[in-house]
C-alpha positions as CSV (number, residue, x, y, z in Angstrom):
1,X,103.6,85.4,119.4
2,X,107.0,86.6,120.7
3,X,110.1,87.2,118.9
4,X,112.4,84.0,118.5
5,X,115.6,85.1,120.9
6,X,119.9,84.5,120.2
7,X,119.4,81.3,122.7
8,X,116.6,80.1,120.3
9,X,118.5,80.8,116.8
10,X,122.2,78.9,118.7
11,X,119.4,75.7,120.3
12,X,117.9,75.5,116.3
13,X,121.8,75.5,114.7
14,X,122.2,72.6,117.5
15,X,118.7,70.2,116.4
16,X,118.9,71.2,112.9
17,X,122.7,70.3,112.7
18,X,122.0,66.3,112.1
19,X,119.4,67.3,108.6
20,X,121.5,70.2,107.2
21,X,124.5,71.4,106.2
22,X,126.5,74.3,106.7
23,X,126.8,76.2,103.6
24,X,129.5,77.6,102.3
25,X,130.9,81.4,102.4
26,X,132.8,82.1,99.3
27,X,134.7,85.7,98.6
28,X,133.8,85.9,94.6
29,X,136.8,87.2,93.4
30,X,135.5,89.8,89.9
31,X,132.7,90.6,91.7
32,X,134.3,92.3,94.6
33,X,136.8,94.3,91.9
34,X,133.9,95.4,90.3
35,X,131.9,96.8,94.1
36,X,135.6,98.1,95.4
37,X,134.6,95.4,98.6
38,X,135.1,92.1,100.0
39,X,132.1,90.3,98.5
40,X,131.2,87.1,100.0
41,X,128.3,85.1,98.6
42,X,126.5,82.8,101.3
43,X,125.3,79.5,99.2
44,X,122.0,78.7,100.5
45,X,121.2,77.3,96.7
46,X,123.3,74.2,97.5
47,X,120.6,73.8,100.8
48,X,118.7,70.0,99.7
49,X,115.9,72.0,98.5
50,X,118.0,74.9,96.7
51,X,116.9,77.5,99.2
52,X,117.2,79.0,102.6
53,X,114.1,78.1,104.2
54,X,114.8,74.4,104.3
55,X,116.4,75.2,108.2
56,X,113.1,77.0,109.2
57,X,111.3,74.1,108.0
58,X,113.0,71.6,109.8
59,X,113.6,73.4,112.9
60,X,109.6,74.3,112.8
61,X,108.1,70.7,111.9
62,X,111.3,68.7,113.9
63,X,110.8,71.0,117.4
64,X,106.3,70.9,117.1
65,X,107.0,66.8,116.9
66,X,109.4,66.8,120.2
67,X,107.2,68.8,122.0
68,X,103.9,66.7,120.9
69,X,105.7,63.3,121.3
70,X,103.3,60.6,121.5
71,X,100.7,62.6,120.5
72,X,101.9,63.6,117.4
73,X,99.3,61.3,115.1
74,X,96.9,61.8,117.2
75,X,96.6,65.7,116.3
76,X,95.1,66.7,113.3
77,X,95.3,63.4,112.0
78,X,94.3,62.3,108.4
79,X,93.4,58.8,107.3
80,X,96.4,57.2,106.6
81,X,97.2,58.4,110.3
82,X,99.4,61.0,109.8
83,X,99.5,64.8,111.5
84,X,98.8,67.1,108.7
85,X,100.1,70.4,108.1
86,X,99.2,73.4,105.8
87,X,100.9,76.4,104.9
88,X,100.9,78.9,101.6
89,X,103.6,79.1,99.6
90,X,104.8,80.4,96.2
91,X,107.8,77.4,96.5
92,X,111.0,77.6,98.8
93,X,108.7,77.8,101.8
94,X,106.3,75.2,100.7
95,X,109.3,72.8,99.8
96,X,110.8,73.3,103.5
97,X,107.9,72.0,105.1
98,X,107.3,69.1,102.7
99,X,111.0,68.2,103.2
100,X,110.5,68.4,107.4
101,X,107.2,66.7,106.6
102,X,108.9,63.6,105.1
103,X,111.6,64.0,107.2
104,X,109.2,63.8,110.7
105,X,106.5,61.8,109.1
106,X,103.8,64.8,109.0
107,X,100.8,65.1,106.0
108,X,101.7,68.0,104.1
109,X,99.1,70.5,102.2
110,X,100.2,73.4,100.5
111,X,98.2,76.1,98.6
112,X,100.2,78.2,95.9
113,X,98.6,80.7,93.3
114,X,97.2,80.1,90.0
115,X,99.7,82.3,88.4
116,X,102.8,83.4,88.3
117,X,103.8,80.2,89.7
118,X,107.6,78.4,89.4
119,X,106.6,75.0,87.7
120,X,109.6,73.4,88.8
121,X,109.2,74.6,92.4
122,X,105.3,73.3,92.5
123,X,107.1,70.2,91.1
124,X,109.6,69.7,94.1
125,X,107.0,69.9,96.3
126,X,104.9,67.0,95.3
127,X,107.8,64.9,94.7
128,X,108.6,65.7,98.6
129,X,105.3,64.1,99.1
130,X,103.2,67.6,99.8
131,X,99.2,68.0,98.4
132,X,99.9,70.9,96.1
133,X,96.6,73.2,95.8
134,X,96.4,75.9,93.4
135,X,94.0,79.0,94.6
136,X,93.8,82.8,93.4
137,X,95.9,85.0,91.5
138,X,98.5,85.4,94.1
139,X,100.2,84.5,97.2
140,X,98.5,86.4,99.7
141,X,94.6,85.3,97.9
142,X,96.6,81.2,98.3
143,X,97.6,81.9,102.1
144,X,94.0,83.3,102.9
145,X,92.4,80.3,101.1
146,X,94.9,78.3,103.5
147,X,94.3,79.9,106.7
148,X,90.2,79.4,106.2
149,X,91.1,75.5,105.4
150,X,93.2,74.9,108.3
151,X,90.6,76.7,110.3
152,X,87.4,74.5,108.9
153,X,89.7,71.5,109.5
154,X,91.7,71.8,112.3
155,X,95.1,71.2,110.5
156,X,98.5,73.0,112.3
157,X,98.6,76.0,110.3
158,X,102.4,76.8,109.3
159,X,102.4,80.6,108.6
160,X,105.6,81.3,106.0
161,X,106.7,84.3,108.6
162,X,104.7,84.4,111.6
163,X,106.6,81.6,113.0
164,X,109.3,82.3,115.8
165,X,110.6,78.6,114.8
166,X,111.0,79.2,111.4
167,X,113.1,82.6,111.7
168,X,115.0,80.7,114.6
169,X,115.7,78.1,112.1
170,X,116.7,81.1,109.4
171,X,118.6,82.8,111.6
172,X,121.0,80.0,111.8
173,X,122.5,81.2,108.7
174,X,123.8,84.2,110.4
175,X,125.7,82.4,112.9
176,X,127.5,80.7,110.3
177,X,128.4,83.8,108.5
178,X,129.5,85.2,111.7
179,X,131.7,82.1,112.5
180,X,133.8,81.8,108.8
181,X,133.7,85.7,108.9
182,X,134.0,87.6,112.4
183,X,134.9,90.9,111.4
184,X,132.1,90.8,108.1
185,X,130.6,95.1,108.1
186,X,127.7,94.4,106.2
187,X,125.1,91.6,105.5
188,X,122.6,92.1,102.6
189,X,119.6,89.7,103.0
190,X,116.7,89.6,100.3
191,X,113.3,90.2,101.8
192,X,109.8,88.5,101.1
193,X,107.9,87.4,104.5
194,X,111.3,88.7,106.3
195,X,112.5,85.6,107.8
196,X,115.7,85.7,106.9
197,X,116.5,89.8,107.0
198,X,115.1,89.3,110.7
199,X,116.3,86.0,111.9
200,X,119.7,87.5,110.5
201,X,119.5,91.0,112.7
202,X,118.7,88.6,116.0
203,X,122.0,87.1,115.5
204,X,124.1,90.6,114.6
205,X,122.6,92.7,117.3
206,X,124.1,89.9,119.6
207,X,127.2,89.3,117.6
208,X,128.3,92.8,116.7
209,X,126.5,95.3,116.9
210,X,128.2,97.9,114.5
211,X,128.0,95.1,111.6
212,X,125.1,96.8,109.2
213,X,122.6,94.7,107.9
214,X,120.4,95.5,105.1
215,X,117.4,94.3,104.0
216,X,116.4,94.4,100.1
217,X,113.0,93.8,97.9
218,X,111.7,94.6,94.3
219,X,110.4,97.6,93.9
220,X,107.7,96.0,92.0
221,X,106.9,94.3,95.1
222,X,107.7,96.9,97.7
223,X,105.2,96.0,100.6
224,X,107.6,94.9,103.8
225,X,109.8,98.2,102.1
226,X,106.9,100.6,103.0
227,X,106.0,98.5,106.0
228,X,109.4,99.5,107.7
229,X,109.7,103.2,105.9
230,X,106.1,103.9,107.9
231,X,106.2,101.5,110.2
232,X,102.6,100.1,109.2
233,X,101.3,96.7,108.6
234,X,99.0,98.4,105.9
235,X,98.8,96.0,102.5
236,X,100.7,97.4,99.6
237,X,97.9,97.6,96.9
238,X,100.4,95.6,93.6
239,X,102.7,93.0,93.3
240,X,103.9,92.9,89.9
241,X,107.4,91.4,90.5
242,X,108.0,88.5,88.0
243,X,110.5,86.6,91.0
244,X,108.3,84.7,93.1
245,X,110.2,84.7,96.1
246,X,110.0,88.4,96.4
247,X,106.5,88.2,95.6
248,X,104.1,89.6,98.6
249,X,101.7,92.5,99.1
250,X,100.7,92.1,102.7
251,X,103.6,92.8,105.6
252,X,103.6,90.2,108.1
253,X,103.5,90.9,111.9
254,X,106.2,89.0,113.4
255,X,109.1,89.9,111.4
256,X,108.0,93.2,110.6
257,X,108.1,94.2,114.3
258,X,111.7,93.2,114.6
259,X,112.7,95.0,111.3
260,X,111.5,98.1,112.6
261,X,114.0,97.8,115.4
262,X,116.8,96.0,114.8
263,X,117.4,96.5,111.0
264,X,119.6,99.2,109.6
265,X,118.6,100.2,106.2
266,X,116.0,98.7,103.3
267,X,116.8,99.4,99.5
268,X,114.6,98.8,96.6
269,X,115.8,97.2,93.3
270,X,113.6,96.9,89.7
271,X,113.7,93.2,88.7
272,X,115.5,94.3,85.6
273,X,118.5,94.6,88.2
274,X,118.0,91.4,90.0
275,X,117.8,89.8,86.6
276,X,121.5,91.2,85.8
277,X,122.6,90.5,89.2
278,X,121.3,86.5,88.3
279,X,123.6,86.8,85.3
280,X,126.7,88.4,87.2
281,X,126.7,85.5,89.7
282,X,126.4,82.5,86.7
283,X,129.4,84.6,84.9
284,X,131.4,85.5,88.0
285,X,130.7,83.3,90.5
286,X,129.6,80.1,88.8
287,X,126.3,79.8,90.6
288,X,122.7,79.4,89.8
289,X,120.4,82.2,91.7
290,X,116.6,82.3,91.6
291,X,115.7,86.3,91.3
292,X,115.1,86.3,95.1
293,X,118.7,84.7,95.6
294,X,120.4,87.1,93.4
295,X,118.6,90.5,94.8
296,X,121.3,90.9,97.1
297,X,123.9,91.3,94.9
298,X,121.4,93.8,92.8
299,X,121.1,95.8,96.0
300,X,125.4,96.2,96.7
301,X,125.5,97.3,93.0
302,X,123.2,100.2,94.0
303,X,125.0,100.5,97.1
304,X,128.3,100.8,95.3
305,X,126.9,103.9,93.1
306,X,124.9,105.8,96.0
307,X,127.1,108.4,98.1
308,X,124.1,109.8,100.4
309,X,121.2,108.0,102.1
310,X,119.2,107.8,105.1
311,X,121.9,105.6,107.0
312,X,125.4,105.0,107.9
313,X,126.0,101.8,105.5
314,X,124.4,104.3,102.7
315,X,126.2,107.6,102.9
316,X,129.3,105.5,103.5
317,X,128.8,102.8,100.8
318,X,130.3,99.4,100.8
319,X,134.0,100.6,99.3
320,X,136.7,98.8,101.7
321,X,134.5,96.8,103.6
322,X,133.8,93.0,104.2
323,X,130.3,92.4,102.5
324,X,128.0,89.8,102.6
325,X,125.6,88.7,100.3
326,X,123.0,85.6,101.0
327,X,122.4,83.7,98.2
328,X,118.9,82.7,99.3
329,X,118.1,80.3,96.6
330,X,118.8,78.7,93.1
331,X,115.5,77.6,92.4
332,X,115.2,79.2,89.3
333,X,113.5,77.4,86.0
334,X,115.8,76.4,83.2
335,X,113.7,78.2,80.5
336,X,114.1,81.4,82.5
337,X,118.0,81.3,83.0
338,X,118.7,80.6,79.6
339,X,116.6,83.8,78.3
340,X,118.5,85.5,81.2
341,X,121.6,83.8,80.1
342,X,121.0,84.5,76.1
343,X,119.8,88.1,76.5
């Protein structure tokens, strides 16, 4: 399992180019007066399925169907003689691969937890044609329920982060930054498996080396946060984060590894903060941002008040400098942002 490289992240811009695309980056205007920065929000919510990981998914299912060719339905095959994948997903991830699926022409199953679940996420991915199975409290008890289906039946296990094509796919984003906005300083990317915080380091080391980026997570969910502060793969023993896409306690391998060299800082929010930065961004910027989405903009609000840290970006803080923020998703349920909204 190596590390996807820059060649692979510019050849998955090129295949997933015809499916998806390019999002805009837009300079929100009140926000950056209130941060003393440039701050640019990267729209992955306006992605087909709301969220970021659609270009993993495609890249991923598009690139294993090339390389099988004609025997693509006869792997893993089910009855109505299709291939059939599985994967774990609390939503964005899980809604990728059942948009590639119907996209390539692959059976999709996907296992989600019992609770905390986003209804309208669950939703999206059966009317993307995906077997939605419900197991255990939380993510990681779904993705070991997965793993010992796909190993009883054979199926092409999709992990949501041990996948170089998936952060190849991710990573794409970065390049797009990086081509509306060369001379960007700093790129805040929310962190749940990694994908994106990783996929988008690839592409800066190449790019630009002196642009920081900065990966940030709930501290109600803070296991890839102590994975990179101790540079352990050690479970974190709670998840108690009420936004789903932020929602793991086990660090995964892949993106964990390139973390811990190539990224330049990690900050911790509460979800009280991510659920102000959801608000800031319907107020100020007009957009709709699941908690995971909006945990970016939480994280250069505690950038903007911190003058001393472990790094650079930190003790210098983002005053003057071109910022970027990824919107990862918008997925959030309507119920939700209207308490948010109201409150």
């Amino acid at each position: 399992m190596r590390p996807p490289t820059f060649q692979d992240i510019v050849a998955a811009r090129e295949f997933i180019a015809p499916y998806l695309p390019k999002t805009p980056l837009v300079r929100i205007a009140r926000i950056s007066e209130e941060l003393g920065c440039d701050y640019y929000a990267k729209l992955e919510n306006l992605q087909p399925t709301g969220a970021f990981k659609v270009r993993g998914g495609v890249n991923l299912v598009g690139s294993y169907r090339t390389a099988r060719g004609s025997e693509w339905v006869k792997d893993t095959t089910s009855a109505n003689n299709q291939a059939a994948l599985i994967t774990a997903s609390t939503g964005n991830h899980g809604q990728s691969i059942a948009f590639a699926g119907r996209l390539f022409g692959a059976r999709v199953i996907i296992y989600a937890p019992v609770e905390n679940v986003n209804e309208s996420k669950m939703q999206a991915m059966r009317d993307l044609g995906a077997e939605v199975r419900l197991h255990g409290c939380d993510f990681d008890e779904a993705r070991l329920e997965c793993e010992r289906v796909a190993r009883a039946e054979s199926f092409r296990y999709v992990h949501s982060a041990n996948e170089p094509g998936l952060i190849a796919g991710v990573g794409t984003v970065g390049l797009e930054i990086f081509e509306d906005l060369p001379d960007v300083d700093v790129i805040i990317t929310p962190a749940g498996g990694g994908s994106c915080a990783s996929g988008n380091c690839i592409v800066a080391n190449q790019l630009n080396q002196r642009v920081r980026v900065i990966a940030v997570q709930s501290e109600a969910a803070p296991a890839m946060w102590h994975s990179w502060r101790n540079r352990s793969l050690d479970p974190y023993p709670t998840m108690k984060t009420e936004h789903e896409g932020l929602a793991t306690r086990v660090p995964f391998e892949l993106t964990n590894k390139i973390l811990w060299e190539l990224l330049d800082d990690f900050v911790l929010v509460s979800d009280e903060k991510i659920n102000e930065a959801i608000r800031f961004l319907a107020r100020d910027a007009k957009q709709v941002a699941e908690g995971a989405g909006a945990a970016s903009l939480a994280a250069a609000i505690k950038l903007r008040d911190r003058g001393r840290g472990s790094s650079p970006t930190v003790r210098e803080g983002l005053r003057g400098k071109k910022v970027v923020g990824i919107l990862t998703g918008g997925n959030i349920p309507l119920a939700r942002l209207a308490k948010l909204m109201s409150g």
